[in-house]
C-alpha positions as CSV (number, residue, x, y, z in Angstrom):
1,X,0.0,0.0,0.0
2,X,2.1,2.4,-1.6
3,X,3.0,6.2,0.5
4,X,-0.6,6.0,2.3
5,X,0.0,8.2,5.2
6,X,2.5,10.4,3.1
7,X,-0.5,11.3,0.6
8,X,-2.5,11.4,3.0
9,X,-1.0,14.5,5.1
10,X,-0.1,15.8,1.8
11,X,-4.0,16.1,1.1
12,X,-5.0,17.8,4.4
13,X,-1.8,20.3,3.8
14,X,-2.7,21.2,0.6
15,X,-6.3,21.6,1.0
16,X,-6.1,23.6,4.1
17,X,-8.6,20.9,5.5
18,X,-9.1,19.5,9.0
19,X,-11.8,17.4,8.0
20,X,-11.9,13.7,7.7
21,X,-11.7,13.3,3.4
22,X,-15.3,11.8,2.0
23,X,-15.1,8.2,0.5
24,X,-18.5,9.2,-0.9
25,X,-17.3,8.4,-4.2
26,X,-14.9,5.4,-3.6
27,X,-15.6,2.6,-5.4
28,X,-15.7,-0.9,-3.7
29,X,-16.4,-4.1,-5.5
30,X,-15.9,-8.0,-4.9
31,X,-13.2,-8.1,-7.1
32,X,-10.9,-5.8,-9.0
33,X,-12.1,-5.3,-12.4
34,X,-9.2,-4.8,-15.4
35,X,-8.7,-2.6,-17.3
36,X,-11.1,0.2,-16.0
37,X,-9.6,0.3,-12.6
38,X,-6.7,1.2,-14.4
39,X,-8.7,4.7,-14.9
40,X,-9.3,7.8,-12.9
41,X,-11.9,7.0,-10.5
42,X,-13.7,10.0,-10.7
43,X,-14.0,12.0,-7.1
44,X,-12.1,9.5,-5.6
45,X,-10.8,10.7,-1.7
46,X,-7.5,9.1,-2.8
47,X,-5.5,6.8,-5.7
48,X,-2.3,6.8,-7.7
49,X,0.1,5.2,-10.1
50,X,3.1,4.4,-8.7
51,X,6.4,3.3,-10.1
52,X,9.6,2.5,-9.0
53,X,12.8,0.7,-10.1
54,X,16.3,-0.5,-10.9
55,X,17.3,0.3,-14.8
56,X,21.4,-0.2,-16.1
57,X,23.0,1.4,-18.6
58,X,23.0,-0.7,-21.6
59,X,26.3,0.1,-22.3
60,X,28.2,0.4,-19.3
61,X,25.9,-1.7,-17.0
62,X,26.1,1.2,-14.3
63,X,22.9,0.7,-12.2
64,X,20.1,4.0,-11.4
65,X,17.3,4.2,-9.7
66,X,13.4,5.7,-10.3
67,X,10.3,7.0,-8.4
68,X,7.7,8.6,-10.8
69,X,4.1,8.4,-9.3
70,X,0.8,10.2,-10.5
71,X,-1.4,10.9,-7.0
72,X,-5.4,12.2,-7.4
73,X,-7.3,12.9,-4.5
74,X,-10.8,15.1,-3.9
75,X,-11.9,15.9,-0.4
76,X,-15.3,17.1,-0.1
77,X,-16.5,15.5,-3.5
78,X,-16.0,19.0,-5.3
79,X,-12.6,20.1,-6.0
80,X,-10.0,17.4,-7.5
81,X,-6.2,17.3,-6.9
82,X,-3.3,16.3,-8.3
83,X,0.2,15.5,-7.0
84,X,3.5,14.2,-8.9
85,X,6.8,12.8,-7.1
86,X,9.8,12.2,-9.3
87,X,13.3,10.8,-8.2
88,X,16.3,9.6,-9.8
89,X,18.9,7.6,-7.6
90,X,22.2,7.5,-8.8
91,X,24.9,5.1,-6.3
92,X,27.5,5.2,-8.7
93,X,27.7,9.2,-7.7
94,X,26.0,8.9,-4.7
95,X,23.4,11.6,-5.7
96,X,19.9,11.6,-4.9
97,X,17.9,14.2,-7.2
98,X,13.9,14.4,-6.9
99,X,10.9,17.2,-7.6
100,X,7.0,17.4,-7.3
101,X,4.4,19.8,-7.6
102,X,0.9,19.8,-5.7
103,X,-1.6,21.6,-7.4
104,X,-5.5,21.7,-7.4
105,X,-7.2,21.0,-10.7
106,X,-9.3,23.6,-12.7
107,X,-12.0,20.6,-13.0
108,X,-12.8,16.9,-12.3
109,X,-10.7,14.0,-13.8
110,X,-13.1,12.2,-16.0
111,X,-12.5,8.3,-16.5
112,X,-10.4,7.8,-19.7
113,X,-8.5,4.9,-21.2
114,X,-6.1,4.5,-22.3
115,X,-4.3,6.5,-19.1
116,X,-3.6,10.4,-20.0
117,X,-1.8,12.2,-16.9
118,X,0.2,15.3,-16.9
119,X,1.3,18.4,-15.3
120,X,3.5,20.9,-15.8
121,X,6.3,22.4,-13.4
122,X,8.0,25.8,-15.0
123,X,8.3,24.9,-18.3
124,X,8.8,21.4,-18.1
125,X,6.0,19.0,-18.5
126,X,4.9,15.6,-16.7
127,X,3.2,12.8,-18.6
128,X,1.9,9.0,-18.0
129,X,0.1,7.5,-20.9
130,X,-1.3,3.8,-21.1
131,X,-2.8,1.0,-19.0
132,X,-2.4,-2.7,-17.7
133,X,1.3,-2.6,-18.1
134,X,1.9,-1.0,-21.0
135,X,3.1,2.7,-20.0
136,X,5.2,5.2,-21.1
137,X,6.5,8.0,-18.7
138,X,8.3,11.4,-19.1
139,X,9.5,14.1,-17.1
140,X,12.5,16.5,-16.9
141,X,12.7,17.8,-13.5
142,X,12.4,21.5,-13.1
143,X,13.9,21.4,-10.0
144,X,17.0,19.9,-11.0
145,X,18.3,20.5,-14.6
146,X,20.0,17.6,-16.3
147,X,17.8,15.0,-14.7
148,X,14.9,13.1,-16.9
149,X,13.3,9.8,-18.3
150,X,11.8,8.8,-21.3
151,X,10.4,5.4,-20.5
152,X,8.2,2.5,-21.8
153,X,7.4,-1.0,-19.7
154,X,5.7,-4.2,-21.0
155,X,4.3,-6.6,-18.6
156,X,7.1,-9.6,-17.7
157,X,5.1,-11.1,-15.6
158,X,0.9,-10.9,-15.1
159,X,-0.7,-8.9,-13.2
160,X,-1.1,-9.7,-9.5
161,X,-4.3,-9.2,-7.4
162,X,-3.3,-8.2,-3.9
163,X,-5.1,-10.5,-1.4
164,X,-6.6,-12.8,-4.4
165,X,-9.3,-10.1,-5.1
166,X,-7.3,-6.6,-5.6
167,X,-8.5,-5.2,-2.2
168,X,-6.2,-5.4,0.3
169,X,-8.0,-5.3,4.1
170,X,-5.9,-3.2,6.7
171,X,-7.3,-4.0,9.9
172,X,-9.7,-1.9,10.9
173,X,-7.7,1.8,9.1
174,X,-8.7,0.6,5.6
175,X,-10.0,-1.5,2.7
176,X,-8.3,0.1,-0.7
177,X,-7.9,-1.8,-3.9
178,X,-4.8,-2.8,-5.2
179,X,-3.0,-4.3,-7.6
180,X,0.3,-4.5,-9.3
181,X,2.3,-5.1,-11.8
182,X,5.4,-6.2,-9.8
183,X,7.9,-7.1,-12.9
184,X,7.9,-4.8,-16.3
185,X,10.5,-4.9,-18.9
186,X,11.4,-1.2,-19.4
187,X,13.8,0.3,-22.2
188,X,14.1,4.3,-22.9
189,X,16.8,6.7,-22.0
190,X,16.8,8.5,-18.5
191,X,19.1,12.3,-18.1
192,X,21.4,12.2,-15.2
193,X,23.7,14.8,-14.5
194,X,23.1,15.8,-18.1
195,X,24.1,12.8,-19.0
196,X,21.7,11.0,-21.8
197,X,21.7,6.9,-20.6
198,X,19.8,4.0,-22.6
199,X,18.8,2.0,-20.6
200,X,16.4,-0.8,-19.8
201,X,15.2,-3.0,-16.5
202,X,12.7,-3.4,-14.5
203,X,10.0,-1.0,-12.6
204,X,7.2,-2.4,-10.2
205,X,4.1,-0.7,-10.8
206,X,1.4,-0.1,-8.0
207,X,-2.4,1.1,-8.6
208,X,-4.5,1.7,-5.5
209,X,-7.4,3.4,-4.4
210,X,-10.4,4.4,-1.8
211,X,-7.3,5.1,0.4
212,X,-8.4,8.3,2.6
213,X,-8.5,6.5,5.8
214,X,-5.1,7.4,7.4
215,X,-5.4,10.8,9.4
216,X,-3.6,10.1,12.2
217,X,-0.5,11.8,12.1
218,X,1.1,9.2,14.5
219,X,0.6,6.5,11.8
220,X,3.5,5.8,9.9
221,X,4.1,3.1,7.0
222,X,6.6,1.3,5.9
223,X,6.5,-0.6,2.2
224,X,8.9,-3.4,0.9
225,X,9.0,-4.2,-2.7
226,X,11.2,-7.2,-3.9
227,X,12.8,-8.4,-7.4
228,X,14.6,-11.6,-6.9
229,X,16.6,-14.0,-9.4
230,X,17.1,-17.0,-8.3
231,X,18.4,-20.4,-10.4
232,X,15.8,-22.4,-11.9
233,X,16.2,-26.2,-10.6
234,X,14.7,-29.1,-11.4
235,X,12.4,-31.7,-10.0
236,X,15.6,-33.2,-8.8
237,X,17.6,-30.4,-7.7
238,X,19.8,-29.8,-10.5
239,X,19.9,-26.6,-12.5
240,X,17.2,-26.1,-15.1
241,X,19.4,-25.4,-18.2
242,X,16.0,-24.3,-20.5
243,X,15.7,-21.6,-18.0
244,X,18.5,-20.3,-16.0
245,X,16.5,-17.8,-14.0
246,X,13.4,-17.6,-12.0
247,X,12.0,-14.4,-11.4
248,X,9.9,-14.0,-8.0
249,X,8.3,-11.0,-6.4
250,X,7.7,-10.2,-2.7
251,X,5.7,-7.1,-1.3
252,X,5.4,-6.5,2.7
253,X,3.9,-3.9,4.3
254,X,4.0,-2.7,8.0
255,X,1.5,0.3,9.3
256,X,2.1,1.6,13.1
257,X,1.0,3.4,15.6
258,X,3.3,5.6,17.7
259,X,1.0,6.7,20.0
260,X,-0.9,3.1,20.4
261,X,1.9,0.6,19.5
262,X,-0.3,-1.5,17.1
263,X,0.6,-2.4,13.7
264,X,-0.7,-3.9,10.3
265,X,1.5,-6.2,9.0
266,X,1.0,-7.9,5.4
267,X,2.2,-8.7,2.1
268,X,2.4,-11.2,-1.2
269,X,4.9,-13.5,-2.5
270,X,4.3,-14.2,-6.4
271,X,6.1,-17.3,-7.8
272,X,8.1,-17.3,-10.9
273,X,5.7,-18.9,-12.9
274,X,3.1,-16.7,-11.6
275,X,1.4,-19.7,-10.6
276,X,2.1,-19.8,-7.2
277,X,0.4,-16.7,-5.1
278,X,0.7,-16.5,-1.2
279,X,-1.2,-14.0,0.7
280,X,1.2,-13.1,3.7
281,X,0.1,-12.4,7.3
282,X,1.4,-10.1,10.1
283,X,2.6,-14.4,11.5
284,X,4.3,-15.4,7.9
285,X,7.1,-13.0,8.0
286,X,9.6,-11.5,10.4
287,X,11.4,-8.1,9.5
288,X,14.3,-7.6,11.6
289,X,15.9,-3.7,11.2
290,X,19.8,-4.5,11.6
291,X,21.1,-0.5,11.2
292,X,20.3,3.3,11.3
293,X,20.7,6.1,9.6
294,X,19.9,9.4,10.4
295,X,19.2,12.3,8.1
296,X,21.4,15.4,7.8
297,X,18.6,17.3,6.2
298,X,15.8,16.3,8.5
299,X,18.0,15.3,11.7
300,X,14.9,11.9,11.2
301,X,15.9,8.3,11.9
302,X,15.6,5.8,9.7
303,X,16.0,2.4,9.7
304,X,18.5,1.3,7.0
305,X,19.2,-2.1,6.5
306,X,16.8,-5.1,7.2
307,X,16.7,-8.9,7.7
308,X,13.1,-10.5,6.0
309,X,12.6,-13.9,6.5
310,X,9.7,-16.2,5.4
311,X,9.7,-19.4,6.8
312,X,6.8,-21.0,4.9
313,X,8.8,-20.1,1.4
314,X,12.1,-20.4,3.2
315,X,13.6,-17.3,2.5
316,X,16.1,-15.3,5.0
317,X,16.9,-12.2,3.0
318,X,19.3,-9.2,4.0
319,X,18.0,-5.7,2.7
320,X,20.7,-2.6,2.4
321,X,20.6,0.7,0.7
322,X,22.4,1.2,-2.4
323,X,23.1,4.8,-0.7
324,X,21.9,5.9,2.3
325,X,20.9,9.3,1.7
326,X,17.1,9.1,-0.4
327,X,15.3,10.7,1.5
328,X,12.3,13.3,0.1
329,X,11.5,17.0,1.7
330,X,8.1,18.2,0.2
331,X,7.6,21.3,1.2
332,X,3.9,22.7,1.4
333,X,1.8,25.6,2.1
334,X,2.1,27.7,5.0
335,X,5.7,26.4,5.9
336,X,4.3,22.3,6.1
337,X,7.2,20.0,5.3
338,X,6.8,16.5,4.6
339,X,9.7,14.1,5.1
340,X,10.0,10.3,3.9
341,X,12.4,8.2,2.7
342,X,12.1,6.1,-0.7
343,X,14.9,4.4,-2.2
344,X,16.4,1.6,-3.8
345,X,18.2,-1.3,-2.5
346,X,19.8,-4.9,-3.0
347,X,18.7,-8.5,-1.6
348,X,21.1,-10.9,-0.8
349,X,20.0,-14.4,1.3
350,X,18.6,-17.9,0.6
351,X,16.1,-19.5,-0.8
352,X,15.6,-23.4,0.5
353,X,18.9,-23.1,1.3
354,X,20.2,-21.7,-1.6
355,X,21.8,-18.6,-2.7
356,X,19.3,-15.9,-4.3
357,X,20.0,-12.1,-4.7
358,X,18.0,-9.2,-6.4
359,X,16.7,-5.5,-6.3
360,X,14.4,-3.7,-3.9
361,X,12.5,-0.8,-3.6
362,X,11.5,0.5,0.0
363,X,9.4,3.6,1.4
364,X,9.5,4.5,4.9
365,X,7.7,7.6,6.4
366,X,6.3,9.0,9.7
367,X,9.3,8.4,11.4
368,X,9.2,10.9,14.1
369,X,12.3,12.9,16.0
């Protein structure tokens, strides 16, 4: 459940409003329905489009990373809005470079397919066109000059119905529908530094909506996405030489309370064949924080390197940073500053014993001084 509580303070900031948002005009079915959830939902209290991602250089295999998510919200049912995050991670330098822009909507978003998103920062403009895995994305950053993406995914793998139905239960905080496309093939250029790199990947793609239930400002979040390659074996154990390479996804969430101590926990491990889907409880997993970091910016801790194991798939996995410092400031109206930290990361561990590694993509906010 992709930056819930950081949207969700973003809304009340930018709308001026102390009020609880309406979910008047969410939309809750049995099941998830493809491809018109992939549209605007119109007066929705809360949704968004959400990538993230490790991409290489095709020709000197140097590895970036990418944030580029599309938010809409309406509060009362009247007046939409519409916010845009963009980041570019890149270790080699160890530079972190990101921009937004919040800004209310001259009219409703009307339901349209395929997707047509943009805004426009200065003189630079935003865009995400397509649906159900097929996207393309550009932006230049105002912000930061010399720092862009021109982008387009295909599905790798199908698309995956959190909690077997696309709606994804939260206790008793929320009940938002979600999907994603955890593994898309994705070839364009990105701008870094000024810098014009081909390149091509994979991003993880989250859609989600009805999600205006977090306004406790104690809540915090904290969201785990997971790429891994592992080696294909056979039925006896040896390696599968038709197919050296078995892509699996994982996706764990945990929601807190500061002030109460009570937590959400969740998640989904997706097989490489796709056949294979496990909804994980707050019981199936452990995540174990083995080091800080604290923000020079924000003088914020933050956890900054993890241990995930799943017994009932076997997997003990160690999570680190690819650089520690990836952490967003938005600053609002009326002097409101937002801080969370997104960024990627690499997996190294087991699987049944074996040795697996792969990429990661983790958002932590709420953290608290």
């Amino acid at each position: 459940m992709k930056n819930y509580l950081l949207a969700t303070f973003l809304l009340f900031a930018a709308a001026g409003c102390a009020l609880k948002p309406t979910n008047k005009f969410d939309v809750f079915t049995e099941r998830a329905q493809l491809p018109q959830e992939e549209a605007v939902h119109k007066q929705n209290s809360l949704e968004w489009w959400y990538f993230t991602g490790h991409l290489r250089d095709k020709k000197t295999g140097e590895q970036f990373g990418v944030e580029y998510v599309f938010f809409h919200f309406n509060l009362n049912g009247k007046r939409d809005w519409q916010m845009v995050n963009f980041a570019l991670t890149d270790p080699q330098a160890q530079q972190f470079r990101y921009d937004y822009k919040v800004e209310r909507l001259p009219q409703l978003l009307e339901p349209q397919l395929p997707l047509s998103l943009k805004t426009k920062k200065k003189d630079q403009i935003w865009t995400l066109g397509g649906q159900t895995g097929t996207y393309v994305l550009q932006g230049r950053m105002a912000a930061h000059p010399g720092y862009a993406i021109n982008l387009r995914t295909t599905p790798h793998k199908g698309l995956l119905l959190h909690s077997g139905t696309g709606y994804e239960n939260y206790g008793d905080v929320a009940k938002a529908g979600y999907y994603s496309y955890p593994r898309m093939s994705t070839k364009g250029t990105i701008e870094v530094d000024g810098k014009v790199r081909e390149v091509q990947g994979y991003l993880w793609y989250d859609r989600q909506w009805n999600c205006n239930s977090v306004t406790n400002k104690g809540i915090g979040w904290d969201w785990f996405s997971l790429q891994l390659d592992e080696p294909t074996l056979t039925e006896s154990g040896q390696p599968d030489t038709k197919e050296a390479v078995g892509h699996h996804e994982i996706m764990t969430y945990q929601l807190f309370d500061r002030n109460s101590d009570r937590s959400v926990s969740g998640g989904t491990y997706y097989s490489a064949s796709g056949g294979i889907v496990v909804d994980l409880k707050a019981q199936d997993f452990q995540l174990e924080v083995l080091d800080y970091w604290t923000s020079p910016h924000s003088k914020l801790r933050y956890p900054s390197k993890w241990r995930l194991r799943i017994p009932s798939q076997e997997y003990d996995l160690i999570l680190t940073p690819l650089m520690a410092d990836q952490e967003l400031t938005l600053k609002l109206f009326a002097g409101i500053k937002m801080h969370y930290w997104e960024g990627m990361c690499k997996v190294e561990g087991t699987h049944h014993g074996r040795p697996v590694s792969g990429n990661s993509y983790i958002e932590l906010t709420n953290r608290g001084k």
